[in-house]
VMD Tcl script that draws the C-alpha trace (Angstrom):
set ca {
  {11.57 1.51 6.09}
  {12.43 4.45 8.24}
  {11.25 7.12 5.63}
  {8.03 5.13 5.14}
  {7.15 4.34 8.92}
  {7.64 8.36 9.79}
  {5.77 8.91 6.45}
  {2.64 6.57 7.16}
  {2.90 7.77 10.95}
  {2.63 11.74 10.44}
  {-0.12 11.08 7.97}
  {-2.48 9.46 10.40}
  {-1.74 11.76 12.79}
  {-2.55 14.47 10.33}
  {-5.80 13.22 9.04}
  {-6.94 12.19 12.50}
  {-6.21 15.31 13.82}
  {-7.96 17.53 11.47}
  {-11.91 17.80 11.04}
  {-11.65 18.90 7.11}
  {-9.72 15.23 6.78}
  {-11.09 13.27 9.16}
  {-15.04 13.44 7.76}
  {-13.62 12.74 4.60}
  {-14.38 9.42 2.98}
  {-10.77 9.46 1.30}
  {-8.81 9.95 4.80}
  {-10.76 7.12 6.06}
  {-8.85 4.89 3.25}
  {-5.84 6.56 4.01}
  {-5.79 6.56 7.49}
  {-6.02 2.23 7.56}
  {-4.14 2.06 4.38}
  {-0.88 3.91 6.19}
  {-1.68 1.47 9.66}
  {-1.60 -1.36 7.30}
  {1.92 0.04 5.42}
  {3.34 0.84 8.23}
  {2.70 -2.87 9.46}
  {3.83 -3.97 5.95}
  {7.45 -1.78 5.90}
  {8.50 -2.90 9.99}
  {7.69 -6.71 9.71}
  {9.05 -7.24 6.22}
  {11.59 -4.98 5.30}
  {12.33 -4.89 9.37}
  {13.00 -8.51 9.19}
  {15.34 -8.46 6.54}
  {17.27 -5.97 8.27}
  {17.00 -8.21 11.64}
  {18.04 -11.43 9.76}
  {20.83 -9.28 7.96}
  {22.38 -8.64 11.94}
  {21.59 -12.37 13.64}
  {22.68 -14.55 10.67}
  {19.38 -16.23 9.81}
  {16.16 -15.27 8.94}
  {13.14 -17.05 11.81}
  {10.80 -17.07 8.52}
  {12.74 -18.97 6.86}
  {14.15 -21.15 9.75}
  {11.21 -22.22 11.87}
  {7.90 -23.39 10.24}
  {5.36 -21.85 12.38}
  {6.94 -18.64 11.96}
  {6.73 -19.53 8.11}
  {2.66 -19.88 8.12}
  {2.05 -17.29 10.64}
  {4.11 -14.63 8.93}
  {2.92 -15.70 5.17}
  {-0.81 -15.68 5.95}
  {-0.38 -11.95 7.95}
  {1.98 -10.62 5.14}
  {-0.43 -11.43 2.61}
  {-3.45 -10.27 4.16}
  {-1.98 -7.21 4.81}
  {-0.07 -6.16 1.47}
  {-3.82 -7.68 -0.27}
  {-5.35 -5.51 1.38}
  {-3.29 -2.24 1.25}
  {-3.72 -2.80 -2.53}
  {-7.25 -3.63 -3.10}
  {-8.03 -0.29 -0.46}
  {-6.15 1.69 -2.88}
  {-8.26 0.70 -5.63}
  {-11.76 1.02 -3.84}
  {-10.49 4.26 -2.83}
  {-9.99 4.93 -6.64}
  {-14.11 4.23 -6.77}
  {-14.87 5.94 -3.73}
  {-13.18 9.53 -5.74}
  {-15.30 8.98 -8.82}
  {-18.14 8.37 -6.58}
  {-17.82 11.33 -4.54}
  {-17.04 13.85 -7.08}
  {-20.34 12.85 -9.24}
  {-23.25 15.43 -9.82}
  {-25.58 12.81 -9.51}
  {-27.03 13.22 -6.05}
  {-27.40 9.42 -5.54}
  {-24.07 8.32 -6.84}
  {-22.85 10.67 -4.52}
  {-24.87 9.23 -1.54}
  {-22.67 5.52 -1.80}
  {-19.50 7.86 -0.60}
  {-20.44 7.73 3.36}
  {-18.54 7.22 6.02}
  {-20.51 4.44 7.30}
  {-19.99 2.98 3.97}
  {-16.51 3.24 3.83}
  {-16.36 1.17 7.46}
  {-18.21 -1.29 5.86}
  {-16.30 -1.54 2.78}
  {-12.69 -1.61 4.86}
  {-14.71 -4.24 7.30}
  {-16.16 -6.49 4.01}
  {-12.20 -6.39 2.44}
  {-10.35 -7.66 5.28}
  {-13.06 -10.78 5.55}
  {-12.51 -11.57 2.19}
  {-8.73 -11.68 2.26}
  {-9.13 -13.58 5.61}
  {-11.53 -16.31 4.17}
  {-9.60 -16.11 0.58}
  {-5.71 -16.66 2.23}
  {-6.77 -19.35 5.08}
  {-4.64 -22.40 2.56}
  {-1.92 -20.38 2.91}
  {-0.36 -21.18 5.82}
  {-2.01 -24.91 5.52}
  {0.44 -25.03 2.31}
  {3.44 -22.87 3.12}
  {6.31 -24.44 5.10}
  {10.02 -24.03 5.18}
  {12.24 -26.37 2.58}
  {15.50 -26.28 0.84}
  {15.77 -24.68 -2.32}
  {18.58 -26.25 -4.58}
  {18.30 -23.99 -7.10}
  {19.21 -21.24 -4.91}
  {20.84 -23.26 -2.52}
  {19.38 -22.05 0.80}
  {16.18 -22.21 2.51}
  {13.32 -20.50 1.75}
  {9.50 -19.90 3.13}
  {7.24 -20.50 0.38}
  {4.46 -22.92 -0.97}
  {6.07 -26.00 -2.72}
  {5.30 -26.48 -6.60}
  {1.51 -27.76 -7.22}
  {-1.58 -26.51 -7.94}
  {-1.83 -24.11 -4.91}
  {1.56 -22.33 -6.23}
  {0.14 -21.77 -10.07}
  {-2.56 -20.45 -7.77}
  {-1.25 -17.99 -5.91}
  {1.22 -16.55 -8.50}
  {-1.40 -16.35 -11.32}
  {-4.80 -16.40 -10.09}
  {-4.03 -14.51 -6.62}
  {-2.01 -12.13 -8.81}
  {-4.25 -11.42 -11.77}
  {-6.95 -10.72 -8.77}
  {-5.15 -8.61 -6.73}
  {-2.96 -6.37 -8.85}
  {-4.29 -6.47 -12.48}
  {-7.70 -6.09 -11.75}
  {-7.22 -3.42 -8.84}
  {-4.78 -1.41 -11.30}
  {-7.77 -1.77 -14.21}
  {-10.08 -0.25 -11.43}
  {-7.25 2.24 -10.70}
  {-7.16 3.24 -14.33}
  {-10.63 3.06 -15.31}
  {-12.03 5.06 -12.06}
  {-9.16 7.59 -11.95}
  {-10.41 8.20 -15.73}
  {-13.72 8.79 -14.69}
  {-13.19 10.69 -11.81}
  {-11.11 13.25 -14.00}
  {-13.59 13.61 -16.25}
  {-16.32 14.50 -13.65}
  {-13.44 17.12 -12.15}
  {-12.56 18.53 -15.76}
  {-16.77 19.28 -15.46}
  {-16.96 20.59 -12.56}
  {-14.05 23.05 -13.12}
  {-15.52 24.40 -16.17}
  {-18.62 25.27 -14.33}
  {-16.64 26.91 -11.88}
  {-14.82 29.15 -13.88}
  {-16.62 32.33 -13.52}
  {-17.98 31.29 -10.13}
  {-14.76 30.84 -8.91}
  {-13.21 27.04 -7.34}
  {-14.85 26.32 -3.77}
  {-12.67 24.91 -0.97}
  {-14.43 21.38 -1.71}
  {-13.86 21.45 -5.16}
  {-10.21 22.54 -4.85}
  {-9.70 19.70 -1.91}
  {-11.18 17.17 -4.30}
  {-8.52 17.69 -7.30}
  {-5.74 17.60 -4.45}
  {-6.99 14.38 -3.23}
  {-8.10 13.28 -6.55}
  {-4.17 14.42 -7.65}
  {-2.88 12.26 -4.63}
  {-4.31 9.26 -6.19}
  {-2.94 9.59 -9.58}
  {0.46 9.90 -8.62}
  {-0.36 6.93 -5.81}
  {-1.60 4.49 -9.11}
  {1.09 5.46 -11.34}
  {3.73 5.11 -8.63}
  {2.17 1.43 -7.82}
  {2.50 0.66 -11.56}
  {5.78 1.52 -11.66}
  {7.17 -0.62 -8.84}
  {4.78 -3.76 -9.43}
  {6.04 -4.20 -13.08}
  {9.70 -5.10 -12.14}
  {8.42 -7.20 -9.41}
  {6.57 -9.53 -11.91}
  {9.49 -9.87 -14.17}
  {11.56 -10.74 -11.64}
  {8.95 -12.86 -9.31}
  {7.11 -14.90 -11.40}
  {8.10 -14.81 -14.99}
  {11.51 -15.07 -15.15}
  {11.64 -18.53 -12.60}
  {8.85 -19.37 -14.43}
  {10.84 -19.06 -18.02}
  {14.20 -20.70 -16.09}
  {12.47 -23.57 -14.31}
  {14.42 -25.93 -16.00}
  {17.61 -24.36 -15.43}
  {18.34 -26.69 -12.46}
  {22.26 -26.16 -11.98}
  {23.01 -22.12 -11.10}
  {26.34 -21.55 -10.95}
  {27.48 -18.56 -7.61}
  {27.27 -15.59 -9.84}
  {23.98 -16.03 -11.44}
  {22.46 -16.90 -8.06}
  {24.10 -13.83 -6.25}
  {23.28 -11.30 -9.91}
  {19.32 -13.48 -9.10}
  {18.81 -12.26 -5.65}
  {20.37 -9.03 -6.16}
  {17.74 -8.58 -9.34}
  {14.69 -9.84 -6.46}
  {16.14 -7.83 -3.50}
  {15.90 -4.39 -5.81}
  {13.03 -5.85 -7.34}
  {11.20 -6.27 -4.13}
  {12.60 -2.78 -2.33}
  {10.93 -0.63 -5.52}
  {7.60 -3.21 -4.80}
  {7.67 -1.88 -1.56}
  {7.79 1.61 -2.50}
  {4.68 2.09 -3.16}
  {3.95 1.12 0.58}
  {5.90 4.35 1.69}
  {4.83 6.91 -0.54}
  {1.67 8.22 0.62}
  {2.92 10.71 3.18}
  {4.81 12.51 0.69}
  {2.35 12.14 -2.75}
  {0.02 13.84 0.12}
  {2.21 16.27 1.01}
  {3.75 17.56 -2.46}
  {0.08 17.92 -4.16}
  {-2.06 18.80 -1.20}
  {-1.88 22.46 0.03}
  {-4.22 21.87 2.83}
  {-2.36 18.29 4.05}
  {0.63 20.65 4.04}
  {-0.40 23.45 5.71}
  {-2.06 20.65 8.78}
  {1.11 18.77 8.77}
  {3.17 22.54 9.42}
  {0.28 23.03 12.30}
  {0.80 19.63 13.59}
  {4.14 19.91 13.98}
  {4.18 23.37 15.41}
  {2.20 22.34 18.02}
  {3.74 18.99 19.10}
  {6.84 21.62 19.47}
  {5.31 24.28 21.40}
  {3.65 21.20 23.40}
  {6.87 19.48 24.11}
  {9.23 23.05 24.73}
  {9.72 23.87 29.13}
  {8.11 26.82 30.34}
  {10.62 28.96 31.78}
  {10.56 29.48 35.46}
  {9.69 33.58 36.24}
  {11.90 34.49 38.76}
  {10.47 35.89 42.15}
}
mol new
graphics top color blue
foreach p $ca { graphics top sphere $p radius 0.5 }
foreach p [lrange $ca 0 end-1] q [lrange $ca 1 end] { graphics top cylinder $p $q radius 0.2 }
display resetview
């Protein structure tokens, strides 16, 4: 949480504060993506560490806090996720040689796009806090905030899932593919003319993608396992016995911490491929020292 907050937080400072970033499409879906993460690491991860000091978790106590919390969480991590993957289009888009493929990668655009995917998750997740509520859990005997089992639960842990992370991480691979191949191009029609500065900033950004998908693959695998297909294959298991319950929610706490992962990352993805995200960051820091230092006083 505390890596990933300072993370998220020196990258919108970074891309905010610099013109080459901040008229670029792709620092647009940073920018809200590291807002949203940030939002994502302190109120989830946060709470667990707040419930870990008071003795009891208010999500999972009080049933307001349950459908308030559930409907935010969801819009948020949704969203983080599907901007990732429109941001996957937005590279092969920009780094076309067709003029009017390249036209769709516009600021305004990207507003619109950010704009049209937080209505959709806001119209799509409005049942979930009509169906989530706080209830006792026998099988792992505590409570727990969740949606009971029915239709709405096969719902949202198949159809929610399957539309949120398998198609975003086809769009991830298929556009990343894409997007190489119109770089791999480019380069070779470069090579005696020498790399421009825009060229060069798109295969860092471009770069900063790749190891962003592959990263999110990574973590999201483990998560399913754990989440949904394993209590879906031990549903009928209805006595647990302490030490498969404690080895269970050890499996979904380190489980969930990798998921998260990929909520913290983008700071340093950014700054181990990008030699001009690395160089601002340097500046930006630099300054905010020489800002914050006390002028001496010259004597008289």
């Amino acid at each position: 949480m505390v890596a990933g907050t300072i993370g998220n937080v020196l990258t919108i400072l970074t891309l905010m504060s610099t013109k080459q970033f901040r008229s670029n499409t792709f620092s647009i879906f940073m920018i809200v993506r590291s807002i949203i993460n940030t939002f994502i690491l302190v109120s989830y991860v946060g709470l667990i560490i707040v419930s870990a000091f008071i003795g009891f978790s208010p999500r999972t106590t009080f049933t307001s806090w349950c459908k308030v919390y559930t409907y935010i969480y969801y819009l948020s991590v949704y969203t983080s996720i599907t901007l990732l993957a429109v941001a996957t289009i937005d590279r092969w888009l920009s780094t076309s040689r067709k003029i009017h493929l390249r036209s769709f990668s516009s600021i305004r655009n990207t507003r619109i796009i950010i704009g049209g995917v937080l209505i959709f998750f806001s119209l799509l997740l409005i049942p979930h806090p009509i169906y989530s509520e706080v209830f006792f859990d026998p099988q792992r005997n505590t409570t727990t905030c969740d949606r009971p089992d029915g239709i709405y639960k096969l719902y949202v842990n198949y159809c929610l899932v399957i539309l949120v992370h398998a198609i975003s991480i086809l769009i991830m691979i298929v556009f990343g593919f894409l997007t190489y191949r119109h770089l791999t191009i480019a380069s070779h029609g470069q090579i005696h003319g020498g790399r421009t500065m825009k060229h060069r900033l798109n295969i860092q950004m471009t770069g900063t993608i790749f190891l962003q998908i592959i990263l999110f693959i990574i973590s999201i695998i483990p998560s399913w396992v754990i989440s949904i297909i394993y209590p879906a294959v031990t549903a009928n298991i209805i006595y647990r016995s302490a030490e498969r319950i404690s080895i269970e929610l050890l499996a979904n706490n380190l489980g969930t911490l990798l998921y998260f992962e990929s909520f913290a990352d983008t700071f340093y993805i950014l700054f181990i491929i990008s030699t001009a995200f690395r160089r601002n960051v340097k500046q930006l820091l630099i300054y905010q020292h020489g800002h914050n230092q006390v002028m001496p006083i010259r004597p008289t």
